[in-house]
N, CA, C and O atoms as a GROMACS GRO file, in nm:
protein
  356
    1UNK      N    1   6.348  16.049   7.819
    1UNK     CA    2   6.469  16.050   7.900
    1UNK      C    3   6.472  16.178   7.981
    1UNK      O    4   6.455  16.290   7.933
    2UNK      N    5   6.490  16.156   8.085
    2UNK     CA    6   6.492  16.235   8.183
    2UNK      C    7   6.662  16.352   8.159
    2UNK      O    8   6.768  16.313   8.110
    3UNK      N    9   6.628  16.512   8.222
    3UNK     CA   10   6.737  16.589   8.154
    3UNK      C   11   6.896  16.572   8.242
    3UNK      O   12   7.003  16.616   8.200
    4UNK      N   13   6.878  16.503   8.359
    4UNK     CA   14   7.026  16.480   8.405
    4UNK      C   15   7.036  16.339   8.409
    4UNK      O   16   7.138  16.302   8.467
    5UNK      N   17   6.956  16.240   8.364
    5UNK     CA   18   6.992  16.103   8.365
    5UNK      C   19   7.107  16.032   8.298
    5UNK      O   20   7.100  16.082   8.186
    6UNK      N   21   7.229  15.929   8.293
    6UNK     CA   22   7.324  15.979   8.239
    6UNK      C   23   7.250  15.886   8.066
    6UNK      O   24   7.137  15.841   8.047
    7UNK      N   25   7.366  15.889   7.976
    7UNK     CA   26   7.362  15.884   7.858
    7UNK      C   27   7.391  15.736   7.804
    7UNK      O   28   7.472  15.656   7.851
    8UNK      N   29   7.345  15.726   7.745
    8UNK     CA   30   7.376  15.574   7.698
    8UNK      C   31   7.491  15.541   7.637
    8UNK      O   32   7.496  15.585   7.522
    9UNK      N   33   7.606  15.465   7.678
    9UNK     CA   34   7.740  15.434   7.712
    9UNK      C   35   7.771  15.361   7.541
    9UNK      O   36   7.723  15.255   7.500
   10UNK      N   37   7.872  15.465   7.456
   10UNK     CA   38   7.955  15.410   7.348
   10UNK      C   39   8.026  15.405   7.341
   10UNK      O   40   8.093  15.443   7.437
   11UNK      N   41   8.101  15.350   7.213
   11UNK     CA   42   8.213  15.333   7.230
   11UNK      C   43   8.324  15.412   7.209
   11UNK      O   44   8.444  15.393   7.226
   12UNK      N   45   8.230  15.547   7.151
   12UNK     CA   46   8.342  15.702   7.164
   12UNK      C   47   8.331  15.741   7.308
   12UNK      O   48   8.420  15.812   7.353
   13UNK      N   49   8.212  15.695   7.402
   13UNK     CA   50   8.211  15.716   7.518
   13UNK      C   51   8.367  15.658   7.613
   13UNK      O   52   8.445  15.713   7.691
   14UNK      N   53   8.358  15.541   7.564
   14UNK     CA   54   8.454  15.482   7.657
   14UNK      C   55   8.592  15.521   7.649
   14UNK      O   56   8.675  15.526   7.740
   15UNK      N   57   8.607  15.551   7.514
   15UNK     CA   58   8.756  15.598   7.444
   15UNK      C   59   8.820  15.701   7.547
   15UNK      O   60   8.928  15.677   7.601
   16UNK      N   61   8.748  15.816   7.573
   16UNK     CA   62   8.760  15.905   7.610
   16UNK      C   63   8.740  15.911   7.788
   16UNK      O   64   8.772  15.996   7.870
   17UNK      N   65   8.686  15.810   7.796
   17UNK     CA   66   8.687  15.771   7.959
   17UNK      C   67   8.817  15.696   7.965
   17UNK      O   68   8.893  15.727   8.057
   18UNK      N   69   8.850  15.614   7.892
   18UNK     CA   70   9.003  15.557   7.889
   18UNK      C   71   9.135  15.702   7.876
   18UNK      O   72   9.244  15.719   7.930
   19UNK      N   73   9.061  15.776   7.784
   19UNK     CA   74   9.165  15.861   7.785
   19UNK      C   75   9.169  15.990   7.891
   19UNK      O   76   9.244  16.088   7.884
   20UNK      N   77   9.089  15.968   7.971
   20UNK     CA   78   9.127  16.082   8.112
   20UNK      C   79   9.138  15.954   8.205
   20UNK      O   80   9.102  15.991   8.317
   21UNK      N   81   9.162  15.859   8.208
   21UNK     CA   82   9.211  15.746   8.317
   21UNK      C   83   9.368  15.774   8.274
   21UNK      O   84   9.450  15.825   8.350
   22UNK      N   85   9.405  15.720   8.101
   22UNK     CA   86   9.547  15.776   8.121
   22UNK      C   87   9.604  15.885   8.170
   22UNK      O   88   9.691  15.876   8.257
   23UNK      N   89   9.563  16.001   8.122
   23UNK     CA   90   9.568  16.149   8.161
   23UNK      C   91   9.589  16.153   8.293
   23UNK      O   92   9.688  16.208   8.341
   24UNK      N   93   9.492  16.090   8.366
   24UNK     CA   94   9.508  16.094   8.506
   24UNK      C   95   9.648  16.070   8.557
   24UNK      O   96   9.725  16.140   8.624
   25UNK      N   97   9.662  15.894   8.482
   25UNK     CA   98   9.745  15.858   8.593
   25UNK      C   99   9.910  15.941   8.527
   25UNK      O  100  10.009  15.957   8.598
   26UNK      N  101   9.899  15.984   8.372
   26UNK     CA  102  10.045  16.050   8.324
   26UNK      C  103  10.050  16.157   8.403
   26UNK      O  104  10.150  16.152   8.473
   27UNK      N  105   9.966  16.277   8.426
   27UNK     CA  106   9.960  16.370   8.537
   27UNK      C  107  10.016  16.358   8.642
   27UNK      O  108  10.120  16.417   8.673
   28UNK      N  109   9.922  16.239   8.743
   28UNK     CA  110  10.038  16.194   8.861
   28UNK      C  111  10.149  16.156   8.873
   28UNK      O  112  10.197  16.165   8.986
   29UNK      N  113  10.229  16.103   8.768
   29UNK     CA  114  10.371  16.059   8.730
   29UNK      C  115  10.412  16.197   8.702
   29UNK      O  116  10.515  16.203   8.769
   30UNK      N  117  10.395  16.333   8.635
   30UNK     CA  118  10.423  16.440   8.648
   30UNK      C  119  10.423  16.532   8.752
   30UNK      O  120  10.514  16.614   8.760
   31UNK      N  121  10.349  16.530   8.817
   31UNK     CA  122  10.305  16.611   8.950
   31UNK      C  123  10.452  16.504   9.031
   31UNK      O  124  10.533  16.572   9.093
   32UNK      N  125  10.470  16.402   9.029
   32UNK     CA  126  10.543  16.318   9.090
   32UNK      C  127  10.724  16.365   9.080
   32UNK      O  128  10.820  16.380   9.154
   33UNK      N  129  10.685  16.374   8.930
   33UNK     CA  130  10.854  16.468   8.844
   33UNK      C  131  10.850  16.576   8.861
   33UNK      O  132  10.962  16.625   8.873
   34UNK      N  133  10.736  16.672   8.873
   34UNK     CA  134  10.801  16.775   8.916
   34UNK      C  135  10.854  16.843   9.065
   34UNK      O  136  10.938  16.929   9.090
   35UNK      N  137  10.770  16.767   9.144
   35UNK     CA  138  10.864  16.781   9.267
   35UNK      C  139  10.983  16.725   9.302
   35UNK      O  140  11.034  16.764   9.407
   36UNK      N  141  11.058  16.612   9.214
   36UNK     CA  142  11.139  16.636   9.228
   36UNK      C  143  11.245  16.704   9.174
   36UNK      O  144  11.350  16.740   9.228
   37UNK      N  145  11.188  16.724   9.015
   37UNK     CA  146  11.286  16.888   8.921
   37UNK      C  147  11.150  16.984   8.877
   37UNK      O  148  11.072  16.943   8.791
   38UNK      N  149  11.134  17.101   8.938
   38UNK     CA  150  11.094  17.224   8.882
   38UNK      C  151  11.057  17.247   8.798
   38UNK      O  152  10.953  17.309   8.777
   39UNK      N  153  11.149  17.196   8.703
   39UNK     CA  154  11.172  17.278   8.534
   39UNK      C  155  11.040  17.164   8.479
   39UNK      O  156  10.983  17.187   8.372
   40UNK      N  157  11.010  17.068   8.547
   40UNK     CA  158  10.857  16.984   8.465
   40UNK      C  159  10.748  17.090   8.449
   40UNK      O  160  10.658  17.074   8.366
   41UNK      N  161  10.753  17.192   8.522
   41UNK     CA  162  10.604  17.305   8.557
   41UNK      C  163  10.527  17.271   8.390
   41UNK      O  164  10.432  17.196   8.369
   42UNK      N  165  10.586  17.334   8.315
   42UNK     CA  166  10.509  17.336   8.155
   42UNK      C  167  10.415  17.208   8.108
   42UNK      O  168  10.301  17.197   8.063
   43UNK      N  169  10.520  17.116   8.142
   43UNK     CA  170  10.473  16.990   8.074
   43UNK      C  171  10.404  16.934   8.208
   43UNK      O  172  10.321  16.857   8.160
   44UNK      N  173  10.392  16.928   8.328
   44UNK     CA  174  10.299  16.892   8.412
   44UNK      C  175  10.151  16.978   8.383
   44UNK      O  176  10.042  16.931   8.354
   45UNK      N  177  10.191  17.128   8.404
   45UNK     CA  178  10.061  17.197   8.349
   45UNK      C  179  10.006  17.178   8.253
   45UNK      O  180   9.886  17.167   8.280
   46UNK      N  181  10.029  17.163   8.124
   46UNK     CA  182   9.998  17.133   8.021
   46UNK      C  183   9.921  16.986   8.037
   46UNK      O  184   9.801  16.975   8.010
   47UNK      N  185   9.977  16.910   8.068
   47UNK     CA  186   9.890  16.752   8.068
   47UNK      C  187   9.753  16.804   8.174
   47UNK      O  188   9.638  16.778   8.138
   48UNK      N  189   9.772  16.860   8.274
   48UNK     CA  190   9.650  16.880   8.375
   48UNK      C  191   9.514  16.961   8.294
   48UNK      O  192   9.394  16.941   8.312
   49UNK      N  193   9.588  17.068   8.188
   49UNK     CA  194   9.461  17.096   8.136
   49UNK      C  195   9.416  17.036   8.012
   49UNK      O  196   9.321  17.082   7.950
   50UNK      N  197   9.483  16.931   7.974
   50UNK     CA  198   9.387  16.858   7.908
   50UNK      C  199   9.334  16.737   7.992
   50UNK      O  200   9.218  16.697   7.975
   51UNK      N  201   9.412  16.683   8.077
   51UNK     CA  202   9.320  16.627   8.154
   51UNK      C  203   9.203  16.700   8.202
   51UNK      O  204   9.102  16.629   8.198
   52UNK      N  205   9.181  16.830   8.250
   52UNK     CA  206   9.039  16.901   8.328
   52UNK      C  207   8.959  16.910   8.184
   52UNK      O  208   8.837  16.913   8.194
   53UNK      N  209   9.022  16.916   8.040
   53UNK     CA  210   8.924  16.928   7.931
   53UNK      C  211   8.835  16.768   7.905
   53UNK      O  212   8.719  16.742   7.874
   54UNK      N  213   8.969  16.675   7.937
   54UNK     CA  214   8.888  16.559   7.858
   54UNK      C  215   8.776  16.547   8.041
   54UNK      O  216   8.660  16.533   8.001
   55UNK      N  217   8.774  16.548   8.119
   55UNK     CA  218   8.724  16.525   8.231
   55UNK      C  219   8.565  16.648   8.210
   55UNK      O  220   8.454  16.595   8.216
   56UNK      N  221   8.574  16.788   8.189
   56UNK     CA  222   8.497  16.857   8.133
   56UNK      C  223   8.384  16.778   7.997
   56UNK      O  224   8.261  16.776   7.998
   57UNK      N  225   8.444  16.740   7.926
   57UNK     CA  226   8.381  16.660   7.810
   57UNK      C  227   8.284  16.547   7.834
   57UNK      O  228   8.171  16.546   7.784
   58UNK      N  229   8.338  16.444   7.920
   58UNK     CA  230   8.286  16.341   7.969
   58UNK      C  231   8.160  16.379   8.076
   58UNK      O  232   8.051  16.321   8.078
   59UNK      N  233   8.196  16.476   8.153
   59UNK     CA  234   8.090  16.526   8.217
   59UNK      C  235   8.009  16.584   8.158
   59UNK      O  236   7.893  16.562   8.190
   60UNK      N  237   8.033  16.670   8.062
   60UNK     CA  238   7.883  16.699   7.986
   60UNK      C  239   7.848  16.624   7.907
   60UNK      O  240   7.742  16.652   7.851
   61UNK      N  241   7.910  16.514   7.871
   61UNK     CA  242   7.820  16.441   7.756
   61UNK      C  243   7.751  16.289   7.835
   61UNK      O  244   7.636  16.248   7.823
   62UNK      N  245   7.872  16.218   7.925
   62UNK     CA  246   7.820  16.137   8.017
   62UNK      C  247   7.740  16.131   8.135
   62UNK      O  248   7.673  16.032   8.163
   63UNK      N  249   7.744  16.208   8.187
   63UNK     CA  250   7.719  16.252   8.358
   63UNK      C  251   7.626  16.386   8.331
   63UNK      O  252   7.520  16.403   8.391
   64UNK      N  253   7.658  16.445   8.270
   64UNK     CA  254   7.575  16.614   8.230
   64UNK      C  255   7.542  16.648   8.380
   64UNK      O  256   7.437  16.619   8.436
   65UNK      N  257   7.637  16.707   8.428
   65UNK     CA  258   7.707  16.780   8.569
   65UNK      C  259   7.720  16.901   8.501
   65UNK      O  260   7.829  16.897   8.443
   66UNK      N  261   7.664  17.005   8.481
   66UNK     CA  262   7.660  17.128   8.387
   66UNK      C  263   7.775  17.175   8.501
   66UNK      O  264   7.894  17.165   8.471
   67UNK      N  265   7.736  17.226   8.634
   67UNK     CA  266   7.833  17.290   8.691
   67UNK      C  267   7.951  17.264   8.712
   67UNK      O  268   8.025  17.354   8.752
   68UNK      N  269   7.995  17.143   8.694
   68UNK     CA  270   8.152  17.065   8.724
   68UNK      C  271   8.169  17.091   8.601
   68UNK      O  272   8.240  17.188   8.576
   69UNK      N  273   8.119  17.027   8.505
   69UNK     CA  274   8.141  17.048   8.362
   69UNK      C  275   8.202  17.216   8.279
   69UNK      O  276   8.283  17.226   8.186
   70UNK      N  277   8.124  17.337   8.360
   70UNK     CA  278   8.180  17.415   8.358
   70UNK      C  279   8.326  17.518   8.399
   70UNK      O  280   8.390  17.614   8.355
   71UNK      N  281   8.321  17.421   8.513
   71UNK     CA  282   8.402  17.411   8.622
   71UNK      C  283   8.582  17.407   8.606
   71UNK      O  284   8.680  17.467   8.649
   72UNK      N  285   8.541  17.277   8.499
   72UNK     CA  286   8.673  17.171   8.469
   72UNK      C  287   8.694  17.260   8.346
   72UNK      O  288   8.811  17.293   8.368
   73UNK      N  289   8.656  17.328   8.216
   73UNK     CA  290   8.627  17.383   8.138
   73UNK      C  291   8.729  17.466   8.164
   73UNK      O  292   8.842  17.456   8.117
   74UNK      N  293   8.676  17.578   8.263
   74UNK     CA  294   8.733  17.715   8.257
   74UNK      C  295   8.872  17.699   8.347
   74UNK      O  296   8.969  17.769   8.321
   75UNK      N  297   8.874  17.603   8.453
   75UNK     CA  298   9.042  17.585   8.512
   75UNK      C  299   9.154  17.522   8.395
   75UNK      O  300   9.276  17.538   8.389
   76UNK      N  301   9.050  17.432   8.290
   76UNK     CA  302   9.206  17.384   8.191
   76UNK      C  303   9.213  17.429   8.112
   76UNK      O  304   9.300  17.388   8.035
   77UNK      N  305   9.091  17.597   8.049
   77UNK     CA  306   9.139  17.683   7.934
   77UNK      C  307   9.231  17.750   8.007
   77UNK      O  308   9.332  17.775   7.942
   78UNK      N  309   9.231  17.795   8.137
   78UNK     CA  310   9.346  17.893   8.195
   78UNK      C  311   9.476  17.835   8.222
   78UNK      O  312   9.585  17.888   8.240
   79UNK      N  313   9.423  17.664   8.219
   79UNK     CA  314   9.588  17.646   8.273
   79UNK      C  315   9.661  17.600   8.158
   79UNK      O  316   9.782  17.586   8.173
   80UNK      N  317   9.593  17.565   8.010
   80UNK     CA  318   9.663  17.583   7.901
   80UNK      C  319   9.753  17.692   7.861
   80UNK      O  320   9.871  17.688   7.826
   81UNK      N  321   9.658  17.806   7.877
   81UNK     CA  322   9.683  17.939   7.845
   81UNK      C  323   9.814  18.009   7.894
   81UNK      O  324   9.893  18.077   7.828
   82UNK      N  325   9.817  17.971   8.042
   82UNK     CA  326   9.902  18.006   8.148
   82UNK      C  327  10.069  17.916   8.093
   82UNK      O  328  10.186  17.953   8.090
   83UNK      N  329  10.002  17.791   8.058
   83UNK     CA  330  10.146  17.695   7.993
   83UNK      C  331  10.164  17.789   7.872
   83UNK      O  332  10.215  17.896   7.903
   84UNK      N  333  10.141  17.778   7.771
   84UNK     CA  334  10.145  17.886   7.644
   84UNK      C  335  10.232  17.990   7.675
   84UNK      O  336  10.337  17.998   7.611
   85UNK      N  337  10.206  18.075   7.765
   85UNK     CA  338  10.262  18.196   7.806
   85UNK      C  339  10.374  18.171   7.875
   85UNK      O  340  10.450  18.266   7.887
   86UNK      N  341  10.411  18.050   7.931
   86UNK     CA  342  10.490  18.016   8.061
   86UNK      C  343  10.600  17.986   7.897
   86UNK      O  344  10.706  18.045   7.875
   87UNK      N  345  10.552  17.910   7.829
   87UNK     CA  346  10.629  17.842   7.712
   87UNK      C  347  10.706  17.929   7.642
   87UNK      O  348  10.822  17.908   7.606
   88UNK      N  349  10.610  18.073   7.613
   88UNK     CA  350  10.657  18.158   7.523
   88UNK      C  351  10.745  18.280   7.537
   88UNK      O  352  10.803  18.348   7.453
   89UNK      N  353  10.736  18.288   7.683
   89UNK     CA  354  10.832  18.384   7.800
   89UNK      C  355  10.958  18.310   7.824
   89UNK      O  356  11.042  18.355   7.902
   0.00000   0.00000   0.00000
């Protein structure tokens, strides 16, 4: 097997492709709420970086996109982090 060819498709594969399709679309229903009330910031941020984690995941284990994979990684440890702090202030 070739080293970026993608991976052979299971059924923990799919789980988790189902679960950044939800992610996705709960995100956009948030991004959606918070323009129209503010006070969503936490809980919109918060869903986005686990969406960029489960999206990070899938790419390195499905797709093995090392650089996106890294990519998605380090924007939804910061934007957890950033919710955390936003939460705890």
């Amino acid at each position: 097997m070739e080293k970026n060819s993608p991976k052979k498709i299971t059924r923990f594969n799919i789980l988790f492709i189902n679960l950044q399709l939800l992610f996705t679309f709960l995100t956009l229903g948030l991004f959606i709420w918070y323009i129209i009330s503010p006070k969503m910031m936490p809980i919109f941020q918060g869903c986005l970086g686990i969406t960029l984690l489960i999206m990070a995941y899938n790419n390195h284990i499905i797709y093995r996109r090392k650089a996106m994979t890294i990519t998605y990684l380090v924007i939804g440890i910061i934007l957890l982090v950033l919710d955390l702090v936003m939460l705890v202030v």
